[in-house]
C-alpha positions as CSV (number, residue, x, y, z in Angstrom):
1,X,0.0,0.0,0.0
2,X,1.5,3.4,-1.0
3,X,2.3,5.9,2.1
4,X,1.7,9.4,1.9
5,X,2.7,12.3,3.8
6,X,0.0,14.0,5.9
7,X,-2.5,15.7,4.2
8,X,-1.7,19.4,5.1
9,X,1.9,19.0,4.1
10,X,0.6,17.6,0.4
11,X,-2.3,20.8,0.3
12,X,1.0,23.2,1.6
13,X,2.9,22.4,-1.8
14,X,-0.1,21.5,-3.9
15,X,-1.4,25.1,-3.1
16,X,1.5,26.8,-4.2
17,X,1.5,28.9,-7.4
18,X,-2.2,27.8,-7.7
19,X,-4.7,30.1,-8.6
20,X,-7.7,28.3,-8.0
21,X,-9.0,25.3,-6.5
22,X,-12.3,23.9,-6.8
23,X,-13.0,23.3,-4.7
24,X,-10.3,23.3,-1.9
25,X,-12.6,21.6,0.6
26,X,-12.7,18.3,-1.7
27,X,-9.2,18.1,-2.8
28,X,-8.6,17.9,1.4
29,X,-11.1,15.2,1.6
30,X,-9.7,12.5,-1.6
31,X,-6.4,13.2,-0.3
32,X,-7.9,12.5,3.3
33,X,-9.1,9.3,1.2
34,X,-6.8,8.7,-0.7
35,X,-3.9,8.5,2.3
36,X,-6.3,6.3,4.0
37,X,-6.7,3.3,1.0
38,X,-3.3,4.0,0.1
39,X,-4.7,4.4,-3.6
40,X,-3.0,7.5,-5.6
41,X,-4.8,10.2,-6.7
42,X,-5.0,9.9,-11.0
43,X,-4.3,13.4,-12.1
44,X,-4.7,14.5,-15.6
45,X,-3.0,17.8,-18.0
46,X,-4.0,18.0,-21.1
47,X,-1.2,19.7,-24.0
48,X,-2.3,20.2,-27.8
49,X,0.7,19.2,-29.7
50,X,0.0,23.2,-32.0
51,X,3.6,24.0,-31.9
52,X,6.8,21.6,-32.0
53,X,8.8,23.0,-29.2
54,X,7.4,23.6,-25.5
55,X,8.2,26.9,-23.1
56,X,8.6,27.8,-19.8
57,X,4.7,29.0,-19.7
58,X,4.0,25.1,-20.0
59,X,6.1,24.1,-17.7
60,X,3.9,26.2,-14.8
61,X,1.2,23.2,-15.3
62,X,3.6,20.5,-15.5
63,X,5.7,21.6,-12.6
64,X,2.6,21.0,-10.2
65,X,2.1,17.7,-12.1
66,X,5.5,16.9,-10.9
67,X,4.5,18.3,-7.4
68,X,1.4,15.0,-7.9
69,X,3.9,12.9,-8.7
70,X,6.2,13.7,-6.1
71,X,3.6,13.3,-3.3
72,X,2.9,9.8,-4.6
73,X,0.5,10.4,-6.7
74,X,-0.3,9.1,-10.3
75,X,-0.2,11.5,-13.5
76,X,-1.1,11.5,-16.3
77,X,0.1,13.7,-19.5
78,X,-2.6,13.4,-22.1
79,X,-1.6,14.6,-25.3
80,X,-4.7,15.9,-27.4
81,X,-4.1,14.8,-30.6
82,X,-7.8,14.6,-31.8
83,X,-8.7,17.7,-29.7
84,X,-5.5,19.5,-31.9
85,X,-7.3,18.8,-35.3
86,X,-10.1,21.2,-33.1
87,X,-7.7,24.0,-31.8
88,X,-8.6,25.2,-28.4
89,X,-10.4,28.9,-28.7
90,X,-9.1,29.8,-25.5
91,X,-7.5,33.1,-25.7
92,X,-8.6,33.6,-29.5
93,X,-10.5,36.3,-31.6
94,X,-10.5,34.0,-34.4
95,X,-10.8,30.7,-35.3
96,X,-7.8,28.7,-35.4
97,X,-6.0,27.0,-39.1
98,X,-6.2,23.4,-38.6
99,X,-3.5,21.7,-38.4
100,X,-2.9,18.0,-40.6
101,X,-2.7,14.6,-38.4
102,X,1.0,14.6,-39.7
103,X,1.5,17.6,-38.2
104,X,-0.1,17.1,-35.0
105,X,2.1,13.9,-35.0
106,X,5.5,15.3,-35.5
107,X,4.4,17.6,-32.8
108,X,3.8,14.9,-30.7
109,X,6.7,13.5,-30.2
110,X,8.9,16.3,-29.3
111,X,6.3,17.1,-27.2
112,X,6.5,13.6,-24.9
113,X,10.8,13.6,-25.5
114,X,10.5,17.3,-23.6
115,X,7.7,16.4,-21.0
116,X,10.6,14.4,-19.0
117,X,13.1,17.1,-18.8
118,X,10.7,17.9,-15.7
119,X,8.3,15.0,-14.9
120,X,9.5,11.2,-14.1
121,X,9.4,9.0,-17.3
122,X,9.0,5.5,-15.2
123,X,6.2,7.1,-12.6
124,X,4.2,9.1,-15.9
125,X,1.2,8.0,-17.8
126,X,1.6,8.8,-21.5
127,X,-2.2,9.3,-23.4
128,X,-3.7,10.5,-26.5
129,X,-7.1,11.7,-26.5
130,X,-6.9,10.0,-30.0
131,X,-7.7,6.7,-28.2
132,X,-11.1,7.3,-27.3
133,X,-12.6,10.2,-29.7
134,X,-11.1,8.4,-32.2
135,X,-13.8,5.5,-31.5
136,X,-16.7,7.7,-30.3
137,X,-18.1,8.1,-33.5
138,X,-20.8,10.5,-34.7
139,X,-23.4,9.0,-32.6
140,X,-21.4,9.3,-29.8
141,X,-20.3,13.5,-30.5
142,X,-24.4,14.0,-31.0
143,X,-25.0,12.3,-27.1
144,X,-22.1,14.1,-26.0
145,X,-23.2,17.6,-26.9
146,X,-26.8,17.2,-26.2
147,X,-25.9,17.8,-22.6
148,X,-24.7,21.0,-23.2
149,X,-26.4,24.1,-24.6
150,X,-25.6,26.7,-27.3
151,X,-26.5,29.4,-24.8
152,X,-24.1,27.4,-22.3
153,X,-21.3,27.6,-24.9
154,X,-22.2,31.6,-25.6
155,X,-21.1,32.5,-22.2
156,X,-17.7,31.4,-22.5
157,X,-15.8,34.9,-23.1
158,X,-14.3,33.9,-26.6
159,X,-17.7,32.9,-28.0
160,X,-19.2,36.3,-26.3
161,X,-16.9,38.1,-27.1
162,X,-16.7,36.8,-31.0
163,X,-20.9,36.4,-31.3
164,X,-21.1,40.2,-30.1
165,X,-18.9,42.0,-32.6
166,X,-20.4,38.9,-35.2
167,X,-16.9,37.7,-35.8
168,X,-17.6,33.8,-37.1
169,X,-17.9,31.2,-34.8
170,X,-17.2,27.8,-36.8
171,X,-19.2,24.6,-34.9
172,X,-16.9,22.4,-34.3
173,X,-15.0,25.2,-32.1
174,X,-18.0,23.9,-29.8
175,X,-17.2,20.9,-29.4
176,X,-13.9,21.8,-27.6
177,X,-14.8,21.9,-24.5
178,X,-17.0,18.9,-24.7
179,X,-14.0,16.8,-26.1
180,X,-11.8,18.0,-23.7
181,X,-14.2,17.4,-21.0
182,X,-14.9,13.6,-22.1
183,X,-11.2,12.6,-21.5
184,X,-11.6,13.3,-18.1
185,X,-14.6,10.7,-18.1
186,X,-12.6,8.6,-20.3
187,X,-9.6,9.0,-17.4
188,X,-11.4,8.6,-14.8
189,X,-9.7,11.5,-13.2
190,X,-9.7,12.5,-9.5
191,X,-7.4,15.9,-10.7
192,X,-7.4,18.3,-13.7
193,X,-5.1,21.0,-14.2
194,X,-5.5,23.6,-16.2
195,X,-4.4,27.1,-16.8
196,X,-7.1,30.0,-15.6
197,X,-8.0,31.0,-19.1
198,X,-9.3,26.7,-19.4
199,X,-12.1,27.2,-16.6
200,X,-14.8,27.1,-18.6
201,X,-13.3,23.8,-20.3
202,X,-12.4,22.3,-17.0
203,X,-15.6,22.9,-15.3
204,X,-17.1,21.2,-18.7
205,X,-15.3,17.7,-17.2
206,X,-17.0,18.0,-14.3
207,X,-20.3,17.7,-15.6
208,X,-19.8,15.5,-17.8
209,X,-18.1,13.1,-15.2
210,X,-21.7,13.9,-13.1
211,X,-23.2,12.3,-16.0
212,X,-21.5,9.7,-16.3
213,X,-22.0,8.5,-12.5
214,X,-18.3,9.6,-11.6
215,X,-17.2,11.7,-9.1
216,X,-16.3,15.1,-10.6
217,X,-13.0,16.0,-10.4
218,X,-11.1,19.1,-8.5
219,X,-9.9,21.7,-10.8
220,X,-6.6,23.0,-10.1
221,X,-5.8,26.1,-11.9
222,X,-2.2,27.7,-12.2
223,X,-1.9,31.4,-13.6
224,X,-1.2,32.7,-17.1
225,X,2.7,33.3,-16.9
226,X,4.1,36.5,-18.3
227,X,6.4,36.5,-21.3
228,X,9.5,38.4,-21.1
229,X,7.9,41.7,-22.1
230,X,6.3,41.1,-18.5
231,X,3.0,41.8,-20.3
232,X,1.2,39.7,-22.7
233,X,0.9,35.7,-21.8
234,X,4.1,33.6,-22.4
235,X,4.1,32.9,-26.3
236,X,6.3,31.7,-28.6
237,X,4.3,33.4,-31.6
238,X,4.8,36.7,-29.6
239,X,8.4,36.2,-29.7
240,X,8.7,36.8,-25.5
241,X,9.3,33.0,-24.4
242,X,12.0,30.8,-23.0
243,X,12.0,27.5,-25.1
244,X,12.7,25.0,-22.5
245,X,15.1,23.8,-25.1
246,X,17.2,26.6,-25.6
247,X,20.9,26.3,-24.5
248,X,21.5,27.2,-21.2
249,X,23.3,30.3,-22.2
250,X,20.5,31.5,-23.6
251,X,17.9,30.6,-21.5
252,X,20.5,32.3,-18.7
253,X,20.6,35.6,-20.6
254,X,17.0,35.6,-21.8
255,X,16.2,35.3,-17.8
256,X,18.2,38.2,-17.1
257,X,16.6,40.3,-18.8
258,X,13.2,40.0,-17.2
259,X,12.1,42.9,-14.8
260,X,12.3,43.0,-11.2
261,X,8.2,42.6,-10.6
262,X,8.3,39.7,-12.9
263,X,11.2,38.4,-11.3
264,X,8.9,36.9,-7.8
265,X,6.4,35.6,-10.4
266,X,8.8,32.9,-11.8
267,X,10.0,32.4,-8.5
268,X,7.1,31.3,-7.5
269,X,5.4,29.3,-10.6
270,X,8.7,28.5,-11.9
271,X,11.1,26.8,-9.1
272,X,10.5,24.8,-6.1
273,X,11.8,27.3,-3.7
274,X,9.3,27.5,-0.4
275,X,7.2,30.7,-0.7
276,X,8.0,31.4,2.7
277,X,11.8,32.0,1.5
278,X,10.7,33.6,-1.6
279,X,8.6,36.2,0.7
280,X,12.0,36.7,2.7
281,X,13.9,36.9,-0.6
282,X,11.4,39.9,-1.7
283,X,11.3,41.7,1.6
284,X,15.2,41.7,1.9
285,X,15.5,43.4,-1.5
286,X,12.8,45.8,-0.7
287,X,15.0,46.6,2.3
288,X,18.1,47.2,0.5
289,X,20.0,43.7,2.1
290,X,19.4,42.0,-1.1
291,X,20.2,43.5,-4.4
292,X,17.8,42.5,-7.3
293,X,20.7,41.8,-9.8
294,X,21.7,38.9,-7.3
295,X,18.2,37.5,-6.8
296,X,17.8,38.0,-10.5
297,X,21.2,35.8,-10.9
298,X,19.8,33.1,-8.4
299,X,16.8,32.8,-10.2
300,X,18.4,32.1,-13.6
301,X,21.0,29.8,-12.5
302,X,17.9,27.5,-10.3
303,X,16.2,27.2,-13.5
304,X,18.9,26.3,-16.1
305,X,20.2,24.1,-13.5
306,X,16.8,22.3,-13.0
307,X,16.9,21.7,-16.8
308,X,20.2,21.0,-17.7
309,X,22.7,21.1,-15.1
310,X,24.2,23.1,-11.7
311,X,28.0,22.9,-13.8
312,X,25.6,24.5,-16.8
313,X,24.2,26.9,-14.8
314,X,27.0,28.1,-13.3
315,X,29.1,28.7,-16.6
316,X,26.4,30.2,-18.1
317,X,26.2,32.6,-14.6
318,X,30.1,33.5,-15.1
319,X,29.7,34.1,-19.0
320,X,27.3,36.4,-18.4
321,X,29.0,37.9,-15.9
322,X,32.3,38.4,-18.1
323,X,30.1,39.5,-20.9
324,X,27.8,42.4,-19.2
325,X,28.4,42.8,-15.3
326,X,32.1,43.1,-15.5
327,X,31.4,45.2,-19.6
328,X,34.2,43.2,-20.2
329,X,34.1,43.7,-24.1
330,X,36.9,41.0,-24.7
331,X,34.5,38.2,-24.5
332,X,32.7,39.9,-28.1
333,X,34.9,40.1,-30.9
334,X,32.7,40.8,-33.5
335,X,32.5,44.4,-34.2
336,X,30.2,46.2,-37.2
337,X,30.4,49.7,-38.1
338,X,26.9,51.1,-38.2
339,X,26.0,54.4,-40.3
340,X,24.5,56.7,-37.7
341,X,21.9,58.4,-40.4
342,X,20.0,54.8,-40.5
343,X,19.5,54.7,-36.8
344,X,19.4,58.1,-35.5
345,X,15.8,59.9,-34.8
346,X,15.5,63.5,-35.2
347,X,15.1,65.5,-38.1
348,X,17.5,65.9,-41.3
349,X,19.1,69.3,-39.9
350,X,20.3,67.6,-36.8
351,X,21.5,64.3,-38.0
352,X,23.2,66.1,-40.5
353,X,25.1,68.3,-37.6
354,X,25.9,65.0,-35.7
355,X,27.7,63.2,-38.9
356,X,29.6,66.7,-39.3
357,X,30.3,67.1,-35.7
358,X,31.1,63.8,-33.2
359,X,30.4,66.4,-30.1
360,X,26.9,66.6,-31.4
361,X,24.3,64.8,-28.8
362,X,21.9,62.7,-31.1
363,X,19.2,60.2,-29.9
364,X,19.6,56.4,-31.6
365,X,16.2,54.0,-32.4
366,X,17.9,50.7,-30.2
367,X,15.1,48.7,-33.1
368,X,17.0,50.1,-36.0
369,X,20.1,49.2,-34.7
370,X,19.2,45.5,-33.9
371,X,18.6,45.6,-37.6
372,X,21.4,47.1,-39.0
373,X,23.7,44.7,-36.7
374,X,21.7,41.9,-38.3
375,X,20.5,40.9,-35.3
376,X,16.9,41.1,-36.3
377,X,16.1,40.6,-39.4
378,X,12.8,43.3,-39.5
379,X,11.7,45.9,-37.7
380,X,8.7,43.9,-36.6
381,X,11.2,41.7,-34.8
382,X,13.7,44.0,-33.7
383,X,10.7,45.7,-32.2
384,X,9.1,42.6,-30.1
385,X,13.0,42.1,-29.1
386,X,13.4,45.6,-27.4
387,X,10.1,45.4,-25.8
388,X,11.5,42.1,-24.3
389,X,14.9,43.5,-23.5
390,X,18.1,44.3,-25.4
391,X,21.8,44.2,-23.3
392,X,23.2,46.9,-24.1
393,X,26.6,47.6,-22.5
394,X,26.2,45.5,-19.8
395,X,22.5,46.7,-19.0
396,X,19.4,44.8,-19.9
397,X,16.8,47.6,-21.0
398,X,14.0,47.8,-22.7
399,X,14.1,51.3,-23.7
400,X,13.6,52.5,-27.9
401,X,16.2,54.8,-27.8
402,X,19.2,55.5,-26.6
403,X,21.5,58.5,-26.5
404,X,24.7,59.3,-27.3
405,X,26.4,62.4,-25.6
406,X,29.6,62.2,-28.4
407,X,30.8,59.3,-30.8
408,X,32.7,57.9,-31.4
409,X,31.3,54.8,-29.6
410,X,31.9,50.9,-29.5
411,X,28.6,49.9,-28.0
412,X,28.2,46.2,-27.1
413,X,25.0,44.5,-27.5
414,X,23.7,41.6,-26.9
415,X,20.7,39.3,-27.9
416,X,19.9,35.8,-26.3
417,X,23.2,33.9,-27.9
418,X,24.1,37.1,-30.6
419,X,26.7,39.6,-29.1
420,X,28.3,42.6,-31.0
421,X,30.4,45.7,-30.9
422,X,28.3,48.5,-32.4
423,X,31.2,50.7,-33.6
424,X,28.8,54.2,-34.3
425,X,30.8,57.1,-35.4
């Protein structure tokens, strides 16, 4: 018979990072149960294979898998390969291009090699929503969704949103939710997790497990995470992730460059670290003990570390350190000459003083010269880039311009892996 720890030790770590539970109340009493019987709780996460690579912002829900799995518990990552040929609307104004099964295959598997950089191969339960939707047939989809409602569906915010301002709303966009809540019946699970912006899909589960004379399951929800602009959600498409498999240089600098408010949110959804130290950690900076840099630092070496390596993480800490902290320009060789009338902003009068005369103070756009360093290979990009953050002699900022008091200047920059010496004369 399995052991587990007491219960309020398990709700301690399962409550971290979580932004909902519902409902608290029950989780207590199937753990209470589940302790008792020594039977594991089956807990389920659902990922859409839509891209081929995974990010950090995944790893928020499969980090409190891991926290299941670690308690004793058994999880399950179901991959929605049928629910894929769908696309969730969550989060979308439009409806989604549909992917091929090929796609959705090749997908797949990079999806399941990744998943065990963080969860435990031997004590993980690998599914495909294929299995089951595959066989429900259309017989099956027609009982399905005749316990839902249109007007049911309507009040989900994407469909509001989309049947107010009579943007289309294709059918089968649905049956999302009802396909996502029939794995849980299909699963039998005790556990779903699910992001905040899934409620509406997870609450969908319950029902349907009502229906089908199951218990309905607790919905844990963990929050949206923040992309490295610090605004917008965690998106590869929005060029502001970390690709959980980027090199840990890169993953090291990309983490540096995050602000300091964002910096506690990772902390918390993104590393094991007590939230009791992480509270200590925050208060110490806010009273000057602790400087952010070195939290910062801390931060970025426990994550590449978890992921690859504490050797890893500590090169790419003392890389970075060589390379902006100590402005040691040494570690960039690469310099490019860049003509000062294709970055600077002001009008023709001035920049035409400021190529005559070096004393001459003239404002640079930081976009423009990610561009001509051929680091960025638009403006679009370069853009998205500085709104994320650009090192720029040894400072990450995310400021669109920057001024030059007198040239000439050798300006090193740096982006994720790309470093150069702006030479701007």
């Amino acid at each position: 018979m399995a052991q587990f720890l007491p219960v309020d030790e398990q709700l301690d770590l399962l409550q971290k990072g979580a932004a909902e539970i519902i409902r608290v109340s029950d989780l207590r009493e199937r753990l209470e149960k589940s302790r008792q019987t020594g039977t594991p709780l089956r807990v389920k996460a659902g990922f859409d294979p839509t891209a081929p690579d995974l990010h950090l912002g995944h790893t928020v829900l499969m980090r409190k898998l891991k926290h299941f799995q670690d308690l004793g518990h058994q999880v399950i990552f179901l991959v929605g390969d049928f629910t894929s040929l769908i696309g969730d609307p969550t989060g979308r104004s439009a409806t989604r291009k549909p992917l091929t099964r090929e796609q959705i295959d090749e997908n797949a598997k990079t999806y399941t090699n990744q998943v065990f950089r963080i969860l435990d191969r031997d004590k993980t339960e690998v599914r495909f929503n294929s299995e089951w939707l595959d066989k429900l047939g259309f017989e099956g989809v027609i009982r399905l969704a005749a316990k839902f409602t249109v007007s049911q569906m309507l009040e989900r915010d994407e469909f509001h949103k989309r049947f107010q301002e009579e943007q289309p709303i294709a059918l089968h966009e649905l049956l999302y939710p009802i396909m996502q809540g029939y794995d849980s019946v299909a699963l039998e699970a005790d556990v779903e997790l699910g992001g905040t912006d899934q409620k509406f899909n997870l609450l969908a589960g319950r029902e349907l497990q009502r229906d089908f004379n199951q218990q309905p399951q607790i919905v844990l929800m963990t929050p949206i995470i923040e992309g490295l602009d610090g605004v917008q959600k965690m998106s590869k498409s929005l060029n502001n992730a970390i690709g959980i498999h980027e090199p840990p240089q890169e993953m090291y600098g990309k983490l540096m460059s995050i602000n300091d408010e964002l910096m506690w949110r990772y902390w918390t959804l993104l590393t094991d670290l007590r939230q009791s130290e992480i509270d200590k950690m925050q208060a110490d900076v806010a009273s000057g003990t602790l400087h952010p840099m070195e939290a910062k630092k801390l931060l970025a070496r426990t994550i590449v570390g978890g992921f690859y390596s504490e050797e890893a993480a500590k090169q790419a800490d003392e890389n970075w350190a060589r390379l902006f902290q100590q402005k040691d320009t040494a570690a960039v060789t690469e310099e490019e000459s860049v003509d000062l009338k294709q970055i600077a902003v002001a009008d023709a009068a001035h920049i035409e003083r400021a190529v005559q005369d070096p004393s001459v103070e003239i404002r640079v756009n930081v976009a423009k010269l990610l561009v001509a360093l051929g680091m960025k290979s638009s403006r679009t990009e370069a853009e998205k880039q500085v709104a994320a953050g650009v090192n720029i002699d040894g400072t990450t900022t995310t400021e669109k311009f920057l001024d030059l008091p007198r040239r000439p200047v050798r300006i090193p920059v740096r982006v994720g892996k790309k470093a150069k010496i702006a030479v701007i004369e």
